[in-house]
Structures are given as structure tokens and as C-alpha cells.
C-alpha positions as CSV (number, residue, x, y, z in Angstrom):
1,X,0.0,0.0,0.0
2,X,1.4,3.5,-1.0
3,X,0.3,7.0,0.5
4,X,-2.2,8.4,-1.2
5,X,-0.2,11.8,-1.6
6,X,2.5,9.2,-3.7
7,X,-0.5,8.2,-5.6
8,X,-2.0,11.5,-6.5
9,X,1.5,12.8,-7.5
10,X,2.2,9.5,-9.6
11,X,-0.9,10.3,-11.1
12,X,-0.1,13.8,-12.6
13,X,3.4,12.4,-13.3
14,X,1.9,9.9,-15.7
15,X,-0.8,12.0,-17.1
16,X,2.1,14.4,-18.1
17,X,4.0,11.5,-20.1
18,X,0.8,10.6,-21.6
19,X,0.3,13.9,-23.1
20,X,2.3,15.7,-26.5
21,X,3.7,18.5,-25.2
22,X,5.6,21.0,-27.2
23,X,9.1,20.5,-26.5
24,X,9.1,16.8,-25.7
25,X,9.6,15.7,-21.9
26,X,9.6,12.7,-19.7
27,X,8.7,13.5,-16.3
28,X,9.7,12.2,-13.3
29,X,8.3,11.8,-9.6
30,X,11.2,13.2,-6.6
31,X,11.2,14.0,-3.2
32,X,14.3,16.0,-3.3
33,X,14.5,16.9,-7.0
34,X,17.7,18.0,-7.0
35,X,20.1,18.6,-11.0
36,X,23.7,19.6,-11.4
37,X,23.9,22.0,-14.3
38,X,25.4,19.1,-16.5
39,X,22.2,17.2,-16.0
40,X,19.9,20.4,-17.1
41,X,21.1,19.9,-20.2
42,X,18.3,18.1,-20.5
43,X,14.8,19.6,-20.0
44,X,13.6,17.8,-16.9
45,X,10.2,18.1,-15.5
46,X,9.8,17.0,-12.2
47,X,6.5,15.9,-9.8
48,X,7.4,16.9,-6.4
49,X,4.8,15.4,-3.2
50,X,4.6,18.2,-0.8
51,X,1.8,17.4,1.5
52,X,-1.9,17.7,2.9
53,X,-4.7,19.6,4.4
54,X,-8.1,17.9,6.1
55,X,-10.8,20.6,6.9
56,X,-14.1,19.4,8.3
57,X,-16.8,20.6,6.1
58,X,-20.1,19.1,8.2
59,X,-20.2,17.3,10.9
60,X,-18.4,13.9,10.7
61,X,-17.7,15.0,6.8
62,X,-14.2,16.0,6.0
63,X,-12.3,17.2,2.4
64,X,-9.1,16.8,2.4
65,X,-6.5,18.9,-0.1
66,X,-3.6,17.4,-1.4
67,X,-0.3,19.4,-2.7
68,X,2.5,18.5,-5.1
69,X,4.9,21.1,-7.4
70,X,5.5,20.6,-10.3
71,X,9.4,21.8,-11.5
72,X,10.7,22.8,-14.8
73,X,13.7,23.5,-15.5
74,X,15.9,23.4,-18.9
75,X,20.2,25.0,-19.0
76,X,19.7,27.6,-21.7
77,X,21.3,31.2,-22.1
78,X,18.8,33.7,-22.0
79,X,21.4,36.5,-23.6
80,X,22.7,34.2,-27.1
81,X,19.1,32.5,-27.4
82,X,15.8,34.7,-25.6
83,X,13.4,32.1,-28.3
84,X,14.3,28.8,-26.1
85,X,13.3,31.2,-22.7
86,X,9.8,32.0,-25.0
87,X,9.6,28.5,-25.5
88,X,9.8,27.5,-22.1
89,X,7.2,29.5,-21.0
90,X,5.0,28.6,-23.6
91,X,5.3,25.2,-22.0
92,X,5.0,26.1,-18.4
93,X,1.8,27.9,-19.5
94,X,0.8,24.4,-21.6
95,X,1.5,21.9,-18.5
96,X,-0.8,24.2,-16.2
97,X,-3.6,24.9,-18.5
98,X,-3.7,20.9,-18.7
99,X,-3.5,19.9,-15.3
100,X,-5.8,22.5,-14.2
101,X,-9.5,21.1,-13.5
102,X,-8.9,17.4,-14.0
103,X,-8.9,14.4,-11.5
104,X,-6.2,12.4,-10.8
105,X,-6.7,9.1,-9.0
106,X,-9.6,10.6,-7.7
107,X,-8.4,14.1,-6.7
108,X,-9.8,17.1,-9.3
109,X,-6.5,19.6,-9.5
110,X,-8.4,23.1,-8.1
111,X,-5.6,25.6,-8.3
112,X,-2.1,26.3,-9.6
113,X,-0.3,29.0,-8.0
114,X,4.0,29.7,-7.7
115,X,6.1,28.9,-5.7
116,X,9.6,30.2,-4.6
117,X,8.2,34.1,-4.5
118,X,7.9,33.5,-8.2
119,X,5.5,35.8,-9.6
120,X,6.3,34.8,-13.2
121,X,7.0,32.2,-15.5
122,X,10.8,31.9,-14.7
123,X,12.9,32.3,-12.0
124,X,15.2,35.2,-13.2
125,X,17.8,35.1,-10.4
126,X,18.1,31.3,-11.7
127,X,18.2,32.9,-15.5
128,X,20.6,35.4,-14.7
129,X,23.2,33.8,-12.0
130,X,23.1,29.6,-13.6
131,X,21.9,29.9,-17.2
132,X,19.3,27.4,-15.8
133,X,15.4,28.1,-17.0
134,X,13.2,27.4,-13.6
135,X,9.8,27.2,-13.2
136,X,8.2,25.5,-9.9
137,X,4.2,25.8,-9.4
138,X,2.1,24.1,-7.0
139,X,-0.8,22.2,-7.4
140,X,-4.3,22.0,-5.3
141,X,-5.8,18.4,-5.7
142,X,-9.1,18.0,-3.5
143,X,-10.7,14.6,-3.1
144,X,-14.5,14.9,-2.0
């Protein structure tokens, strides 16, 4: 028997694989999803489990919320090629519009919201300081 937050995120991880997005990814579930810069060469996407929330909605009646992020992150250089940051952004906009309002393994995704302080898109400081394109987002999954 797994925990159900390990289901839920393995949910959205394989939903992800099982959709064409535009560029090409395999994702993959971490706990600590951690890349040297080498390894960014490759455009990883990454399900993250974070945790849950139980409020009691009637008496004896509880909904519970469930969290994972969801990482993106590719080594580019936003000064020689500003198209592959366009790109990437175009994506990170594609992955949320798609996870956004459907169930997995029983929990409907309710909200999508940054993480990090990261108002945007991209982490810039990441941009600017690593070369490294990073875009983290957390997603609401409530089960009934």
C-alpha cells in the first residue's frame, strides 16, 4: 500500500507522459529533486509530493487537499538564445492549462499557484546567475 499523496503525485506524473507537449519531456516523480547544471542539459520536468490539508466541512464530513509542485527547468542562455526562454514559458503555461481542473486518481487539480516568491513564469535570479530556466508551481488536488 502507497500514500495516497505518492499516488496522486504518480498520477499527474503519468498523465504528463501521456500527453504531446511541445518541447518533448519525460517527467519524473522526486522528493528531493535536485540537478547539477550538466544534468539540465536536459529539459527535466519534475512531480514533487509536498503534503496535505483535512478541513471538516459538516459534521463527521471531512475534504481533504492534497499538494504536489511541479518543476521545470531546462540550462539555456537567455542572452545568445531569448526564443528557447519563449519556449519555455509557452510550456510552463501548456503543463498548467492541462493539469488544471482534471482528476487524478480521484483528486480534481483546483488551483495552480507559484512557488519560490515567483511571480512569473521563470525564476530570473536562476536565468541570470546559472543559465538554468526554472519554473516551480504548486498544485491543489481536492478529493471529495
Amino acid at each position: 500500500m502507497t500514500a495516497r499523496l505518492a499516488d496522486i503525485s504518480e498520477a499527474v506524473k503519468v498523465a504528463l507522459n501521456g500527453h504531446a507537449f511541445s518541447p518533448a519531456f519525460t517527467a519524473t516523480r522526486r522528493y528531493l529533486p535536485r540537478f547539477t547544471l550538466d544534468q539540465l542539459v536536459t529539459l527535466r520536468v519534475t512531480v514533487r509530493p509536498m503534503g496535505r490539508t483535512w478541513d471538516l466541512v459538516t459534521r463527521g464530513n471531512c475534504a481533504g487537499d492534497y499538494f504536489c509542485e511541479v518543476g521545470i527547468q531546462k540550462k539555456i542562455d537567455p542572452q545568445d538564445d531569448p526564443a528557447a526562454v519563449d519556449t519555455l514559458i509557452e510550456l510552463a503555461e501548456a503543463v498548467q492549462d492541462f493539469l488544471l481542473g482534471e482528476t487524478y486518481d480521484g483528486a480534481t487539480c483546483i488551483g495552480v499557484a507559484p512557488v519560490l516568491d515567483q511571480e512569473s513564469l521563470a525564476a530570473w535570479k536562476s536565468l541570470d546567475e546559472l543559465h538554468a530556466y526554472t519554473c516551480v508551481f504548486r498544485l491543489t488536488l481536492r478529493e471529495p
